[in-house]
Structure formats: structure tokens, C-alpha cells
Phi, psi and omega in degrees: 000320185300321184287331189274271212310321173287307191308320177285335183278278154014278218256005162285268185331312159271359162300313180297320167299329201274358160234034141277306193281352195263335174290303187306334167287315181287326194318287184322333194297309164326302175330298239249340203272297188290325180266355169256357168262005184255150176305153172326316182286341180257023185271343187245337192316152179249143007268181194278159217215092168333260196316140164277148200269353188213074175305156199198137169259354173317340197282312192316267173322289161352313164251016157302277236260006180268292180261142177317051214284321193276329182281345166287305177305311179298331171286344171255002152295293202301347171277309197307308211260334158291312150314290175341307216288307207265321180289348184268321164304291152004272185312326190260336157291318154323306182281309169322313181260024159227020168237346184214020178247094173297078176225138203314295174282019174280331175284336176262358166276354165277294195328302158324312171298297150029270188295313231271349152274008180281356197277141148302121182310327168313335213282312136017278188313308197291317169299313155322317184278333153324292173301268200304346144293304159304014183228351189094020173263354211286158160056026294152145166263329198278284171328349180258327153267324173314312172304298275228330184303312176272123158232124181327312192314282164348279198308325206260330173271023175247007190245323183285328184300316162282008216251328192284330209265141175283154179282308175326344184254338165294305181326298213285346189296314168302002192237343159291350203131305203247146193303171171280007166271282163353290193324291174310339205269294209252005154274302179324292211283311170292027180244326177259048124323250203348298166320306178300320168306299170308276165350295202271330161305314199284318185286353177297292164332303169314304203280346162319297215275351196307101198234282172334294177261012141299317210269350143306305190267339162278148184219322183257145185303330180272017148252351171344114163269196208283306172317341156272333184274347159306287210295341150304358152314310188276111171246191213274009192220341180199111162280102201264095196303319192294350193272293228257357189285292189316317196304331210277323176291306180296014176262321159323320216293301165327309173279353172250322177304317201289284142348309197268340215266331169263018212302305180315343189255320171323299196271343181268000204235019191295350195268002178239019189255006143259008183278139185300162078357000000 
């Protein structure tokens, strides 16, 4: 009797934590959700008030029509959804020939790879951007995906994934016959459906999310992506809270569609979404 009262006090107990730490997370959102729905005059009032009191969808259209939204969305698709394309082709050939090609320095070229996630992204940046002031990329859609395509993450869950798959099922495929292109195209790759999946979410998500090193390599406003066209909000003598609270929701909106339509793939694969990008 005593283990039923404790086992129920336990999980009483951690219910209760897990919808304290889960407020503490909605909150700023609620917030920030709720402050783009008050009018100019009620963002400051004292003392401050969560509910608006003369709610408006008028900021949204304000801020459709201050900023160019299609021309930011679309340059940052076209960086998301090309990375994306090209960092899963990359990984999965990468991981397939450091999980089933047996040579010695293929293992000490993964370690390598590895290491380079103990690296800070900043640490990184000044060489990356070197090469790409050299090859002419600089201020470039281009300059933004190339760096962005190899990712350690990408490589090391297309490696463990393939590590699972018996070798007796590639042997017979050679002994039927098929290349080694063959193998990978039509066995490998509709066998890491799950990886893939998991992989173009999460990079989708990165290249979305993306602020810093756009923010480095862009200089013109017609490549801007939606995370630079915020922060050009801001200026150095005036700031227009209602233009950047509404702007900052309708750049979610992409990332809550994304969310919702993929949540289940989302929500199986959450133990890998601290890994860097």
C-alpha cells in the first residue's frame, strides 16, 4: 500500500514539474503571440498587461505590406530546401561507404569528422568565409548552401543506420548482379526512409533558422533571408515594435506548418535535435 502511495506521489510529482517547466518554456511565445496582437499604444503601457486589450489583426497586414515577405521567403526556401536536398544525398552516401566499405582510414577519417563537432560554429566561420570570398561566392544563395551541405550529424545517423543493416543482404545483391550505385540507390537509400526523413526535417529546420552566417555573407537586401530581413529591422535611433513583433510571427508560420504536418517523425526523433547543424 505504502508503494502505491509513493509511486502516485512520484508521478504526481513529476507531472506537476513537467507542466511548470513546459509553462516556462510557452510563456515567452504566449507572450510574444499576444504582443503582436495589441495596438502600438499598448506595448509599453504601465503596468503591462499579457492580454491586449483592443486586439487587432491589422499589425499582420502592416507588416504583409511594409515588407517584401515573398521575396524573403522564397530565397530562404530556396537555401532550405536545396541544402536539405543535397546535405541527405551527401550523408547517405557518406554514411554507406564509412559503415560497409572496409578500409582502415575510412575510420580514422570518421573520427575526424567527429572531432570537428567538439568545434564551436564560430570557430569555424573565418576559414569557411575565406574559401568563399575566394572561389566568389561572397553575397551569393550559393555561398550559403555549399558551406552548409556536410554535416557530421547527417553522416553519423546515415552510419549507425547502415551499420544495422546486414552485409549478406548487399553481398547477394552483387552476386545478382548490381552495381554499386544500383545497390545504394534502389536497396540502401528506401531502407533509410526513416533517416531521411528525420535528416530533411531537422535541416530544413537549421537552414530556416539560420541567422549568423547569412548573416556574414549577405550584403544585398534582395538575398536577404527571412532572419536577416528581421534583424534590418532594427534601427540604430528607431525601433517599430509593431512591424518586428507581427513580422517575427509570420516568419513561424513555416516552422508550425512543418510541425504540425510532420510531428510524428518529429516527436520519434527528439533525442537527436541537440546535435549542431
Amino acid at each position: 500500500m505504502n508503494s502505491k502511495l509513493t509511486d502516485r506521489f512520484s508521478t504526481t510529482m513529476l507531472t506537476i514539474a513537467l507542466f511548470v517547466i513546459a509553462l516556462v518554456y510557452l510563456f515567452p511565445i504566449v507572450w510574444l503571440l499576444l504582443s503582436s496582437l495589441k495596438p502600438g499604444n499598448e506595448l509599453f503601457t504601465y503596468p503591462l498587461n499579457i492580454l491586449p486589450n483592443n486586439p487587432t489583426l491589422g499589425n499582420f497586414e502592416y507588416a504583409w505590406a511594409a515588407m517584401d515577405f515573398m521575396k524573403y521567403f522564397l530565397n530562404t526556401l530556396i537555401v532550405a530546401v536545396l541544402t536539405t536536398v543535397l546535405t541527405v544525398i551527401a550523408s547517405a552516401s557518406c554514411g554507406y561507404a564509412l559503415a560497409k566499405y572496409r578500409y582502415k582510414w575510412l575510420f580514422v577519417f570518421f573520427i575526424c569528422m567527429l572531432a570537428t563537432t567538439m568545434l564551436p560554429t564560430e570557430v569555424i566561420m573565418n576559414p569557411t568565409f575565406s574559401v568563399i570570398l575566394n572561389l566568389g561566392l561572397y553575397d551569393s544563395l550559393a555561398g550559403l548552401i555549399i558551406p552548409s551541405i556536410n554535416t557530421a550529424t547527417g553522416v553519423f545517423m546515415f552510419r549507425q543506420y547502415f551499420m544495422t543493416v546486414p552485409d549478406d543482404l548487399i553481398e547477394s545483391a552483387r552476386i545478382d548482379g548490381a552495381s554499386e550505385g544500383k545497390i545504394f540507390l534502389q536497396l540502401m537509400l528506401p531502407i533509410a526512409k526513416p533517416i531521411i526523413i528525420t535528416l530533411a526535417i531537422f535541416s530544413f529546420q537549421w537552414r530556416w533558422n539560420d541567422y549568423i552566417w547569412p548573416l556574414i555573407v549577405l550584403n544585398d537586401p534582395e538575398k536577404y533571408t527571412v532572419q536577416i530581413a528581421l534583424r534590418s529591422l532594427v534601427g540604430a535611433d528607431n525601433i517599430d515594435w509593431v512591424l518586428i513583433l507581427s513580422s517575427s510571427i509570420i516568419t513561424l508560420v513555416p516552422m508550425i506548418i512543418l510541425f504540425i504536418v510532420f510531428q510524428r517523425y518529429i516527436m520519434d526523433t527528439s533525442a537527436t535535435s541537440g546535435l549542431k547543424g
